[in-house]
C-alpha positions in Angstrom: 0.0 0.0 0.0 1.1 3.7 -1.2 1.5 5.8 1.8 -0.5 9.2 0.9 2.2 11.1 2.8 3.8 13.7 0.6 7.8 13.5 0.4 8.4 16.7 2.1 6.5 14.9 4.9 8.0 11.8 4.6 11.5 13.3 4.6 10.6 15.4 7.5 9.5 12.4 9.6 12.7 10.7 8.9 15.1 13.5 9.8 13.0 13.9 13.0 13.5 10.0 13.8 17.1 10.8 13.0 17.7 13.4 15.0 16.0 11.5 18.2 18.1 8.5 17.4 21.1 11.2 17.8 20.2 12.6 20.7 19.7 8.9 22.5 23.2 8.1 21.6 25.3 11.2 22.6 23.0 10.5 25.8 24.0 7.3 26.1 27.4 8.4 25.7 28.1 10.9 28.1 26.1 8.6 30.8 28.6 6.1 30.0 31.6 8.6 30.4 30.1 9.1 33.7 30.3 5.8 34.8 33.5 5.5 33.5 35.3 8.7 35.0 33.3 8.3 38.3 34.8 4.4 38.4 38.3 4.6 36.9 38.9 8.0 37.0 39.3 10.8 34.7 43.2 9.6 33.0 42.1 6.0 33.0 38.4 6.8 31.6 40.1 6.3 27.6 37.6 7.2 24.8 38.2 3.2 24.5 37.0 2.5 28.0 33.8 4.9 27.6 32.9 3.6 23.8 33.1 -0.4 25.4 30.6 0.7 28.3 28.7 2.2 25.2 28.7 -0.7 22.7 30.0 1.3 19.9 33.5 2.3 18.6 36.0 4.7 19.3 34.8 6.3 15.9 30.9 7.0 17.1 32.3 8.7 19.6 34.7 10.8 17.3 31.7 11.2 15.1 28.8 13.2 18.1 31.9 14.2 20.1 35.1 16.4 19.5 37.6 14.5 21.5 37.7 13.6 24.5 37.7 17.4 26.1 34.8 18.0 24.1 32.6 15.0 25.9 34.1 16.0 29.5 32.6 19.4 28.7 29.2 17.7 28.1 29.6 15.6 31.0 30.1 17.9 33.8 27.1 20.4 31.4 24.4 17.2 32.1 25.7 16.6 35.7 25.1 20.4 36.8 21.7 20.4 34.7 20.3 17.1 36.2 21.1 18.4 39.5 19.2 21.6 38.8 16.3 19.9 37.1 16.3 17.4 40.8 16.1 20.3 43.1 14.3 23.4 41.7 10.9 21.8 41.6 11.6 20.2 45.7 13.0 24.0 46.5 10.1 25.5 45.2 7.3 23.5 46.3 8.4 24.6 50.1 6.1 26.9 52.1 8.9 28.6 53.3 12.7 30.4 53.1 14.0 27.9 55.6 12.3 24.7 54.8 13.6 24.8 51.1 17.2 25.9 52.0 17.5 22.2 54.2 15.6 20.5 51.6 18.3 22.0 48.8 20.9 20.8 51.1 20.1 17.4 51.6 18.2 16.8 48.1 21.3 15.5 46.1 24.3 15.4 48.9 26.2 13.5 46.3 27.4 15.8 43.2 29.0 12.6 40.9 32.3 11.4 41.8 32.8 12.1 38.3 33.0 16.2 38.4 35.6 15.2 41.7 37.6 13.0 39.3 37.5 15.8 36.2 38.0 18.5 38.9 41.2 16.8 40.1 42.8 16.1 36.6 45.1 19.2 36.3 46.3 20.1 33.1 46.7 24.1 32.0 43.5 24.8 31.1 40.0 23.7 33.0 38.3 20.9 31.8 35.0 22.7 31.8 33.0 25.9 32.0 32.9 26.4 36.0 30.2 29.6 34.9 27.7 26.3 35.0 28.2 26.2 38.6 26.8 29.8 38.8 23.3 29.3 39.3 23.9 26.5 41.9 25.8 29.5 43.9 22.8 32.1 43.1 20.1 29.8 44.1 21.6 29.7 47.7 22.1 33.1 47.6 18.3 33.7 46.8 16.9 31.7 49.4 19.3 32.5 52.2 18.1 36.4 51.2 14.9 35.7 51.2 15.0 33.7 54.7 16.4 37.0 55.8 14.1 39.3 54.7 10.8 37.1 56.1 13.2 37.1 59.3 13.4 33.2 59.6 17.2 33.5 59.4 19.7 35.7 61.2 21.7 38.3 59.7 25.0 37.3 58.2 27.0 37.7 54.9 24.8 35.6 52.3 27.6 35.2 50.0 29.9 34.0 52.7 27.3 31.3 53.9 25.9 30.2 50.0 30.2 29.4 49.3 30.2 27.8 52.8 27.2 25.2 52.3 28.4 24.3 48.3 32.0 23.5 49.7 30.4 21.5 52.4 28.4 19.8 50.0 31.2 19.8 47.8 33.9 17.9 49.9 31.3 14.9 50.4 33.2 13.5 47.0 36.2 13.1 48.5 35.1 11.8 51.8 33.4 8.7 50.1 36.1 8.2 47.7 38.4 7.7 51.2 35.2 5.6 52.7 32.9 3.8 50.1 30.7 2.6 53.0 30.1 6.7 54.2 26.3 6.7 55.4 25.0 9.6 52.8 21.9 9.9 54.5 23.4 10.2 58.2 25.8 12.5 56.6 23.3 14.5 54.5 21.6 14.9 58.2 24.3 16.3 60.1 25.0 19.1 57.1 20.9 19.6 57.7 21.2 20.4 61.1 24.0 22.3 61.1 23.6 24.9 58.2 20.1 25.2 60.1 21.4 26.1 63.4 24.1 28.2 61.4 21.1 30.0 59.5 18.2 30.0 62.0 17.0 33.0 64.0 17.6 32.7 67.4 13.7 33.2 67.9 13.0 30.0 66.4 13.2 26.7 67.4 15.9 23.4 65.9 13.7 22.2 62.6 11.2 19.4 64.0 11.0 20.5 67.8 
C-alpha cells in the first residue's frame, strides 16, 4: 500500500527520527563517560574504555563528540543540569525560606564522583565551564536572602554562607572516595542540622521540635 504522505512529509519524519536516534546516543554516551570517569577515573576513563561501556566504537564517539575534552565538557554540562532539574521543583514546592534551603541541602548530597575525578585532573587549562556552577551559587544566595528578609534567618553575609554550604556539599566526593561505605543519609543529616542552626534565627526553634 502507497503511503499518501507527501515527500516533504516523509522526509521530515525521517530527519526527525534521526535526530532522536542522535540525541539517544550522545546521551547514552556521556552517561557512559560518567560511569566510566566516576569508576576509573578521569586519565584511566580512555575514549576506548567509555565507547566499550557504550557498545560502539571509538569512531561514534569521534563522530557526536570532538575529543575527549569536548565529551568532559558535556559531561560535567548534564551533571550540573540534572542536578538543577532534581532540586528546583523540591525547592520550590516549600512553604517557606528555611524549609527549602535544608531540603536544597540534603536533596542530592552527592554531586557525581565524576566532576571530583575531572576537577582533580590538572592540566593548563580547566576541563570545563565552571560559569555552569553559577546558578547553583545564586540559588543559595536567593533563598538565604529571602529567609532574611521574612526574618526566619539571622543576619549574616549571604555570600559568605551560599560558598560555605556548596563547599560543604562539595567535599562529600572526597570523603566517600576515602570511605565507600560513608552513610550519605546520616551524613546528609548532620549538614541539615548544622547549616540550620548556622542560618536560623535565634527566635525560632531546631527544625522538627
Amino acid at each position: 500500500m502507497r503511503s499518501n504522505s507527501k515527500p516533504s512529509e516523509q522526509g521530515a519524519a525521517e530527519q526527525g527520527r534521526q535526530s532522536f536516534i542522535e540525541a539517544a546516543r550522545r546521551a547514552q554516551i556521556i552517561e557512559c563517560a560518567i560511569d566510566a570517569i566516576a569508576e576509573l577515573g578521569f586519565a584511566q576513563a580512555s575514549l576506548a574504555q567509555i565507547a566499550k561501556r557504550a557498545g560502539v566504537s571509538t569512531g561514534v564517539i569521534s563522530y557526536y563528540f570532538a575529543g575527549k575534552d569536548d565529551l568532559i565538557r558535556e559531561v560535567a554540562a548534564h551533571v550540573y543540569e540534572v542536578g538543577r532539574i532534581h532540586i528546583e521543583p523540591r525547592v520550590q514546592q516549600q512553604p517557606d525560606a528555611r524549609s527549602a534551603l535544608l531540603d536544597f541541602i540534603a536533596a542530592k548530597p552527592l554531586y557525581p564522583v565524576a566532576i571530583m575525578n575531572i576537577s582533580r585532573a590538572g592540566g593548563d587549562a580547566p576541563r570545563f565551564d565552571h560559569a555552569i556552577e553559577e546558578p547553583r551559587r545564586t540559588g543559595y544566595v536567593s533563598i538565604l536572602g529571602w529567609g532574611q528578609e521574612v526574618g526566619l534567618f539571622r543576619a549574616f553575609d549571604v555570600s559568605v554562607m551560599a560558598a560555605t554550604i556548596i563547599e560543604a556539599l562539595d567535599y562529600i566526593p572526597h570523603r566517600l572516595a576515602a570511605e565507600p561505605d560513608l552513610d550519605l543519609a546520616a551524613y546528609a543529616r548532620e549538614l541539615v542540622t548544622l547549616f540550620d542552626l548556622a542560618t536560623r534565627h535565634p527566635n525560632l526553634s531546631i527544625r522538627g521540635d
